[in-house]
Z-matrix of the N, CA and C atoms (Angstrom, degrees):
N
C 1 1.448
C 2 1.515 1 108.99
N 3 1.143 2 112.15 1 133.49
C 4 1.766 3 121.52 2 158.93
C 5 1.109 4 128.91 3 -119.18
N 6 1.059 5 102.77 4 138.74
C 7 1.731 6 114.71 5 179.42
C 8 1.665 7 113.08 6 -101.01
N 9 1.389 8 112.34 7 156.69
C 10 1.482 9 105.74 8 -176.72
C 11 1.790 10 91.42 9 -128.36
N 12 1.733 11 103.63 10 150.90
C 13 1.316 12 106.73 11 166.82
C 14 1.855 13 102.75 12 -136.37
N 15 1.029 14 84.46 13 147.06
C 16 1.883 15 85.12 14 -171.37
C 17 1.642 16 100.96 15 144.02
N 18 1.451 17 107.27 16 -178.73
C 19 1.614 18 105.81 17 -170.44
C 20 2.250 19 89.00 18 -150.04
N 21 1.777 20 107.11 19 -0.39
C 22 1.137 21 99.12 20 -166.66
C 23 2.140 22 91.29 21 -82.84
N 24 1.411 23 106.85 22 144.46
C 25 1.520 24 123.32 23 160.06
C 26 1.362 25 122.25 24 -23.00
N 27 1.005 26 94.21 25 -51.91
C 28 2.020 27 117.84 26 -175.84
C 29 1.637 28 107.08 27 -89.11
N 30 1.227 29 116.16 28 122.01
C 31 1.599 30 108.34 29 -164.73
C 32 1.299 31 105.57 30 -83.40
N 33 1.935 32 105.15 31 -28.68
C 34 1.445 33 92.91 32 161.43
C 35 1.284 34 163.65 33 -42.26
N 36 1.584 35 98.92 34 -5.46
C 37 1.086 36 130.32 35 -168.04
C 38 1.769 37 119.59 36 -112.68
N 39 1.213 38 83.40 37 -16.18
C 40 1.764 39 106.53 38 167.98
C 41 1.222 40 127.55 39 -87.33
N 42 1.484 41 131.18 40 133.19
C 43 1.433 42 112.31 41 148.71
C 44 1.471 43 131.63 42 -8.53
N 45 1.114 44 123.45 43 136.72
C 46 1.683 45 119.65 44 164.41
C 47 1.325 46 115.51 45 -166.56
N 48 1.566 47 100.55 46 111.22
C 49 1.597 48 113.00 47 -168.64
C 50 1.084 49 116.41 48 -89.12
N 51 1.295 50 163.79 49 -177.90
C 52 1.458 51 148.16 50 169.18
C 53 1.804 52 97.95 51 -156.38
N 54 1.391 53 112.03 52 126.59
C 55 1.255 54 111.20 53 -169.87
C 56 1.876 55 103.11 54 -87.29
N 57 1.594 56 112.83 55 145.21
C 58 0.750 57 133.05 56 -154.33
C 59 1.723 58 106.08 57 -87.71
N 60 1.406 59 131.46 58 137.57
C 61 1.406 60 124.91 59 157.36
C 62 1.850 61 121.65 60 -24.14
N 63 1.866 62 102.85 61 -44.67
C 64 1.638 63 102.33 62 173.47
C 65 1.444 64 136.95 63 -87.07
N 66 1.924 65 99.80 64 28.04
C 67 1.513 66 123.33 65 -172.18
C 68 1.294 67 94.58 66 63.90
N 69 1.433 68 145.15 67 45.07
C 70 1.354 69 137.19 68 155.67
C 71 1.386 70 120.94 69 -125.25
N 72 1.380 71 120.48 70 141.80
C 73 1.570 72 115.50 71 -172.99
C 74 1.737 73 104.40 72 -87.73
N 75 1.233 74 86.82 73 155.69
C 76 1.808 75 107.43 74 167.69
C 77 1.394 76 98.75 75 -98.92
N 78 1.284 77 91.02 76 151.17
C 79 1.633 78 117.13 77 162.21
C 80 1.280 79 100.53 78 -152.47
N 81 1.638 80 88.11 79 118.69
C 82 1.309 81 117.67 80 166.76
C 83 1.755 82 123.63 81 -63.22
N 84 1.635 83 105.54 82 174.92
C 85 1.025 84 78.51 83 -177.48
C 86 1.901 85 95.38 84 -126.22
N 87 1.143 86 119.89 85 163.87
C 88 1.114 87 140.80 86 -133.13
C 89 1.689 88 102.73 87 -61.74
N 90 1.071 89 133.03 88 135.48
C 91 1.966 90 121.47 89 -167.34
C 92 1.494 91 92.81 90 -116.35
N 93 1.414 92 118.86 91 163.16
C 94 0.972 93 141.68 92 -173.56
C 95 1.521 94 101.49 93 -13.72
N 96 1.353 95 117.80 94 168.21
C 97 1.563 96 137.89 95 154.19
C 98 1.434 97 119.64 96 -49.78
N 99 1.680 98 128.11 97 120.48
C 100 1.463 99 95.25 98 177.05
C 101 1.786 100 120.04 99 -74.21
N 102 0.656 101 140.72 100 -177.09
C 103 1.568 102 156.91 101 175.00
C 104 1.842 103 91.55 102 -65.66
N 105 0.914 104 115.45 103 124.35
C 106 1.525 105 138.69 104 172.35
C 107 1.333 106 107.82 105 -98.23
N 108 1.712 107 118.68 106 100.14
C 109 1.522 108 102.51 107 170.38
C 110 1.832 109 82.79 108 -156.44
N 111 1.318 110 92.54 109 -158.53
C 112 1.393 111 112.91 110 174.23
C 113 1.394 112 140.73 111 -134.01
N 114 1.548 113 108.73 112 118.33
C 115 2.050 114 112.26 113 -157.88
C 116 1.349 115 90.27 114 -64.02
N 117 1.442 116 116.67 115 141.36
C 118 1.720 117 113.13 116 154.91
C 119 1.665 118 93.15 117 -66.53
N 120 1.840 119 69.81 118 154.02
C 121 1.710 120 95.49 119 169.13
C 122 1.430 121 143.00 120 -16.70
N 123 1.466 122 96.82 121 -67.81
C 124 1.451 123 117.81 122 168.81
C 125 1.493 124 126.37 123 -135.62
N 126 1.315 125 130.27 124 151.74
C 127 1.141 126 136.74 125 -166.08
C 128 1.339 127 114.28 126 -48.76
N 129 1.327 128 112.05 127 -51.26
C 130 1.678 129 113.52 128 161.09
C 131 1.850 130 129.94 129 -70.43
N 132 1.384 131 94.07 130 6.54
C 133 1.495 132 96.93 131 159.81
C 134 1.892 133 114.31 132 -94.70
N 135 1.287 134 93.18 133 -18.36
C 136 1.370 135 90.10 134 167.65
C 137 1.617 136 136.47 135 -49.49
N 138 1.299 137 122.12 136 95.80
C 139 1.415 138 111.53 137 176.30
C 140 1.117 139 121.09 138 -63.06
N 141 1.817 140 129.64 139 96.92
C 142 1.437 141 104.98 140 -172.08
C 143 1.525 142 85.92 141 -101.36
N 144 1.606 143 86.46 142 -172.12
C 145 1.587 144 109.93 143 -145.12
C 146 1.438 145 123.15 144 49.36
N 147 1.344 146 110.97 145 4.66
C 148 1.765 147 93.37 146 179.51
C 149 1.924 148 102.78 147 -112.16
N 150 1.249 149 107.78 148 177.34
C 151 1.337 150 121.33 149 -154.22
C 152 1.657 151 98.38 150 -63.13
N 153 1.360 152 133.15 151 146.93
C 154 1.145 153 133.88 152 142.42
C 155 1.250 154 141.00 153 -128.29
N 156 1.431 155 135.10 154 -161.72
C 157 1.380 156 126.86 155 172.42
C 158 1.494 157 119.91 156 -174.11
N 159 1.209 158 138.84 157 108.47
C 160 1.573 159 108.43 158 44.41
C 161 1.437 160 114.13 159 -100.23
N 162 1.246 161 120.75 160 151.86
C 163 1.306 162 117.75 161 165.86
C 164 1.369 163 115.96 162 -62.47
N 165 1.640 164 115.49 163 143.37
C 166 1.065 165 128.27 164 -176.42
C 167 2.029 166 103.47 165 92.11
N 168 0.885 167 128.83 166 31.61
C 169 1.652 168 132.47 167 -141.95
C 170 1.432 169 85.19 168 -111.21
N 171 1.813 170 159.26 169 90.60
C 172 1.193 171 127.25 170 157.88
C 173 1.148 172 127.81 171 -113.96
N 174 1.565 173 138.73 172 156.03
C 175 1.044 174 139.35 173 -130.01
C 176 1.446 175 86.88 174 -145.87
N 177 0.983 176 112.59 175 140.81
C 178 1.750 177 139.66 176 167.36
C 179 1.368 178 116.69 177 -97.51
N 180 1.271 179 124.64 178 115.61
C 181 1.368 180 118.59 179 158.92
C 182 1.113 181 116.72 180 -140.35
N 183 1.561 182 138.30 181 151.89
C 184 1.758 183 151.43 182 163.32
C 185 2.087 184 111.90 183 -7.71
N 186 1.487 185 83.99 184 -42.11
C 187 1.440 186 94.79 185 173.08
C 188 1.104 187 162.49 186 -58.06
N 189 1.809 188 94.81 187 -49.07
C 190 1.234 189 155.11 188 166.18
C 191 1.445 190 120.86 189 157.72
N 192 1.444 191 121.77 190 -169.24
C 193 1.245 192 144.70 191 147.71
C 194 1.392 193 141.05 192 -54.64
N 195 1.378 194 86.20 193 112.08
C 196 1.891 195 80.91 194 177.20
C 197 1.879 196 111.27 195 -125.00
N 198 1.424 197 105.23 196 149.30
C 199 1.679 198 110.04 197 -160.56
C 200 1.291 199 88.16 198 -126.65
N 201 1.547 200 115.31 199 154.58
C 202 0.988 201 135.42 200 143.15
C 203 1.492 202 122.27 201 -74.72
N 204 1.486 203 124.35 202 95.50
C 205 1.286 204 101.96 203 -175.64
C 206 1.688 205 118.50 204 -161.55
N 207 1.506 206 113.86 205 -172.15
C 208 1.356 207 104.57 206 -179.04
C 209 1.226 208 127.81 207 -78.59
N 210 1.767 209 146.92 208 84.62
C 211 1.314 210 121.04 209 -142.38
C 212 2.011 211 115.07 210 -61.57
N 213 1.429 212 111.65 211 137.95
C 214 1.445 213 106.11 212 -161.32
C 215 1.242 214 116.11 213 -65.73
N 216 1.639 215 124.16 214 -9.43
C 217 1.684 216 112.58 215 178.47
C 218 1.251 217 90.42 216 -104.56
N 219 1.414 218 140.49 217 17.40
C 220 1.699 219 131.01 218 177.67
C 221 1.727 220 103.96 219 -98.37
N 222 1.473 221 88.23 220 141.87
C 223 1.789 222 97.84 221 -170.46
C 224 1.510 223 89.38 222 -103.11
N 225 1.108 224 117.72 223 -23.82
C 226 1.701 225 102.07 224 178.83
C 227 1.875 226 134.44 225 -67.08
N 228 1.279 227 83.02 226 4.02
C 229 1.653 228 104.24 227 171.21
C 230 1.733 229 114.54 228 35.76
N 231 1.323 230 106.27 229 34.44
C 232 1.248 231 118.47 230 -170.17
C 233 1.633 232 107.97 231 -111.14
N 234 1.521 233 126.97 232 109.33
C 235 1.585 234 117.90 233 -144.66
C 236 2.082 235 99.14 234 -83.58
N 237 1.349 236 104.30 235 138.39
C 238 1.305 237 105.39 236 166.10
C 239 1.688 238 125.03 237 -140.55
N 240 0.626 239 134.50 238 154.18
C 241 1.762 240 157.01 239 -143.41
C 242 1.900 241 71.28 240 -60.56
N 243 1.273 242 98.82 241 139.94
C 244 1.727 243 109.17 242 174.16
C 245 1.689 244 108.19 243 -148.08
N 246 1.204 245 131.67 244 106.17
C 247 1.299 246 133.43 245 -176.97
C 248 1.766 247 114.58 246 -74.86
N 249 1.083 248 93.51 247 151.21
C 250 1.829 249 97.38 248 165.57
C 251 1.748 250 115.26 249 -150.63
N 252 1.559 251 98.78 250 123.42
C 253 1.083 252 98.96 251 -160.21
C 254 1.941 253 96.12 252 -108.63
N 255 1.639 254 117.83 253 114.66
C 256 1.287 255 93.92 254 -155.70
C 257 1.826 256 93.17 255 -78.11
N 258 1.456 257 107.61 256 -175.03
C 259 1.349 258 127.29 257 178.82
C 260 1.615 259 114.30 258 -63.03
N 261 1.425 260 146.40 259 133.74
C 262 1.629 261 144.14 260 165.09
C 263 0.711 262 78.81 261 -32.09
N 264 1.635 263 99.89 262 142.27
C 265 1.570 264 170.34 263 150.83
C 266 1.393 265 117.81 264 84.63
N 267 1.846 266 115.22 265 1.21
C 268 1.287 267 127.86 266 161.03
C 269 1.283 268 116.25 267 -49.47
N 270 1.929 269 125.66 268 117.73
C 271 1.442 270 106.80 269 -174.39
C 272 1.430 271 98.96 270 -81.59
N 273 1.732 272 91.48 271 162.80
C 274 1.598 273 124.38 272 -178.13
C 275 1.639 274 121.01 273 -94.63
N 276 0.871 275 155.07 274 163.86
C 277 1.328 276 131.19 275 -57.49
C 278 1.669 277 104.51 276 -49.17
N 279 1.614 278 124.60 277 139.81
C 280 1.432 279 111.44 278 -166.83
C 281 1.909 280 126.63 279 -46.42
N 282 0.951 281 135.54 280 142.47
C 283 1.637 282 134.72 281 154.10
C 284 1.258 283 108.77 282 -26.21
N 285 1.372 284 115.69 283 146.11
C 286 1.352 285 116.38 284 146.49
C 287 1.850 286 116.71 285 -89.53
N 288 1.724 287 87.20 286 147.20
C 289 1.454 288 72.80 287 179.60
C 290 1.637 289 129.14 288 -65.16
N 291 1.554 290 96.77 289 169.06
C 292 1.616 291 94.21 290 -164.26
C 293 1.394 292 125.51 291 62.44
N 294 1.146 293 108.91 292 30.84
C 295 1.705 294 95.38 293 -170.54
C 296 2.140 295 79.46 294 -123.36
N 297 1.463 296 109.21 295 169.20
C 298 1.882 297 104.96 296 -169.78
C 299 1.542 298 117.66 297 -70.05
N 300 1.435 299 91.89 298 147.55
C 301 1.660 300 85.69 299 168.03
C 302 1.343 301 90.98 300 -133.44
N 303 1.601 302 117.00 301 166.83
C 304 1.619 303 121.67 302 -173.41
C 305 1.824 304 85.89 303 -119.49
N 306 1.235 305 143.92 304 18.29
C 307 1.612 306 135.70 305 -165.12
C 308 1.329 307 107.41 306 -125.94
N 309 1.418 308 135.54 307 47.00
C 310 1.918 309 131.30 308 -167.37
C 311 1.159 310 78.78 309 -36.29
N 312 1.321 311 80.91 310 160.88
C 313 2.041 312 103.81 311 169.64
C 314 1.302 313 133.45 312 65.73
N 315 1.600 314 106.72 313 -13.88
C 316 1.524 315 116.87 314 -169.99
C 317 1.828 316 89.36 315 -88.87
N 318 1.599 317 100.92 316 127.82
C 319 1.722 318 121.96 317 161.39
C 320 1.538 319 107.93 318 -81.15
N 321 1.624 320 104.97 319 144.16
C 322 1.506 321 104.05 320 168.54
C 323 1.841 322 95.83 321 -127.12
N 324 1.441 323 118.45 322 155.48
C 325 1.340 324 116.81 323 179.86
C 326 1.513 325 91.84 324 -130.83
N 327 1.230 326 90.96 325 98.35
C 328 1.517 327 98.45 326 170.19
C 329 2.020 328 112.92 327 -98.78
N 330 1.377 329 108.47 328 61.59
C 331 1.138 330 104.95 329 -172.80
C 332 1.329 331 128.25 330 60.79
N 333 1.836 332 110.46 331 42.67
C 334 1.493 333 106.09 332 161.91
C 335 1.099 334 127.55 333 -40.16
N 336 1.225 335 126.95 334 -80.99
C 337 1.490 336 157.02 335 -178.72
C 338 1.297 337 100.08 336 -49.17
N 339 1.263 338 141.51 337 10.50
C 340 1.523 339 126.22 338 164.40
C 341 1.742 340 92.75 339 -172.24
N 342 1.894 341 94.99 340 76.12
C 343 1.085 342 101.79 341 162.60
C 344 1.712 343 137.94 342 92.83
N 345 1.664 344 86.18 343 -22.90
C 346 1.604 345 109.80 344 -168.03
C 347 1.866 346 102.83 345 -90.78
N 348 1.199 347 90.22 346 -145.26
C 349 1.623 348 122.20 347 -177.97
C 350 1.461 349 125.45 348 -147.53
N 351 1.338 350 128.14 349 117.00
C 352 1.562 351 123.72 350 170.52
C 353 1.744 352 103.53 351 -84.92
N 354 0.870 353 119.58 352 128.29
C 355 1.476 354 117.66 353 161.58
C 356 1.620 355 101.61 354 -113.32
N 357 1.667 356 86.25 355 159.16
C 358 1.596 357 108.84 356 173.99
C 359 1.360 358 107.10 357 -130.27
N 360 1.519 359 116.21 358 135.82
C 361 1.626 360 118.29 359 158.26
C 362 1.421 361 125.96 360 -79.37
N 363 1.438 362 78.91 361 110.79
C 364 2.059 363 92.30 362 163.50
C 365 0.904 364 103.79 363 -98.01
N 366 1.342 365 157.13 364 74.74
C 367 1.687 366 124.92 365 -173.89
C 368 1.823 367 111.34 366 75.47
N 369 0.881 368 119.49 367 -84.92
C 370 1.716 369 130.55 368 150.33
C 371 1.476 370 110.35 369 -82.21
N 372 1.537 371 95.70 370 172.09
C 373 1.656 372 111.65 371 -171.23
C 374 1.498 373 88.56 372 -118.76
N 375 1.718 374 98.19 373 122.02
C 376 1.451 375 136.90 374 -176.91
C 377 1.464 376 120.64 375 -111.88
N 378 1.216 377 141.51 376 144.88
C 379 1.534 378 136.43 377 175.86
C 380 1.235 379 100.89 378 -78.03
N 381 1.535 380 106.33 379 131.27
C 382 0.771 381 153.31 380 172.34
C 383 1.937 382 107.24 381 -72.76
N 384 1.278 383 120.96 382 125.88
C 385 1.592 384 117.17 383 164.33
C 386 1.948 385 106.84 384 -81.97
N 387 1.490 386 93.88 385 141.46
C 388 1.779 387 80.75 386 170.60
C 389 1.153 388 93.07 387 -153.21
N 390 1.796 389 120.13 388 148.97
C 391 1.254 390 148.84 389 -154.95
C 392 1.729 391 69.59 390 -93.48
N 393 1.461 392 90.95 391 138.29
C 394 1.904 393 100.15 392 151.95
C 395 1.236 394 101.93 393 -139.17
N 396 1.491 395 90.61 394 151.71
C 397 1.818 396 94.87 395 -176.13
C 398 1.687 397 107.71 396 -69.70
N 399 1.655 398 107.49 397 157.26
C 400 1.288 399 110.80 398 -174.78
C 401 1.641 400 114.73 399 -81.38
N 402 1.263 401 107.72 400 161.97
C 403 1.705 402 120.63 401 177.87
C 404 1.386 403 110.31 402 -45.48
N 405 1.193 404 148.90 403 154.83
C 406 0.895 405 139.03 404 144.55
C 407 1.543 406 117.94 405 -82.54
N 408 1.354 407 142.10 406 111.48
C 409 1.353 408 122.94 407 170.38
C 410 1.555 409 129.54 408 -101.42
C-alpha cells in the first residue's frame, strides 16, 4: 500500500510512502526537482494540443487533467498541453494516493499515458499499471 502527501497534480512531485511487508513505512528519498512553471487559470484556458513548457508541468482542474507533455504516438518529441478527462464518477481534482475510496474495482485515468496516473480503488486509491501505446518513430 501507498500513501501520497502533497497537494501538487503530478504525484511525482509528492511525497510517497509505501508500507513495508514488516508493518513499516519507507520514505523515500527525494527525486528530481518538479518542473517550475505555471497552470493557466482555468481548464478551458488550457490550449491543448498546442506547444508548452516545462515539460512534465501538470495541472489539476474540476474537469480534469491537463499535462505538459510528449504526445505518445508523436515522433516529434516536442511536449504539448494534453488533457485527461477521467471516466463518471471518478473524483475531480485527482485523489491522492492512499487516501479512501467507497468503489473496489472502479479505474480512474488521470492522464497515464501523457504524464499522469490511473488509479484503482481497493479500499484506497492505488496506481494503477497502464499499457500505453508505443512512439511512433
Amino acid at each position: 500500500m501507498e500513501c501520497e502527501y502533497g497537494d501538487n497534480p503530478n504525484p511525482n512531485c509528492n511525497d510517497i510512502e509505501t508500507c513495508m511487508s514488516n508493518d513499516e513505512w519507507s520514505y523515500p528519498t527525494p527525486g528530481p526537482a518538479c518542473p517550475a512553471g505555471t497552470c493557466p487559470a482555468t481548464y478551458a484556458d488550457v490550449p491543448q494540443g498546442q506547444s508548452c513548457t516545462p515539460e512534465g508541468l501538470d495541472c489539476g482542474y474540476s474537469q480534469g487533467q491537463c499535462n505538459c507533455d510528449i504526445q505518445p504516438e508523436s515522433a516529434k518529441g516536442l511536449p504539448v498541453w494534453l488533457c485527461t478527462t477521467p471516466a463518471p464518477g471518478c473524483p475531480e481534482p485527482r485523489p491522492n494516493i492512499g487516501s479512501a475510496c467507497t468503489q473496489p474495482g472502479q479505474s480512474c485515468d488521470y492522464g497515464a499515458c501523457t504524464g499522469g496516473v490511473e488509479l484503482e480503488c481497493s479500499g484506497t486509491w492505488q496506481v494503477e499499471q497502464t499499457a500505453c501505446p508505443a512512439v511512433a518513430h
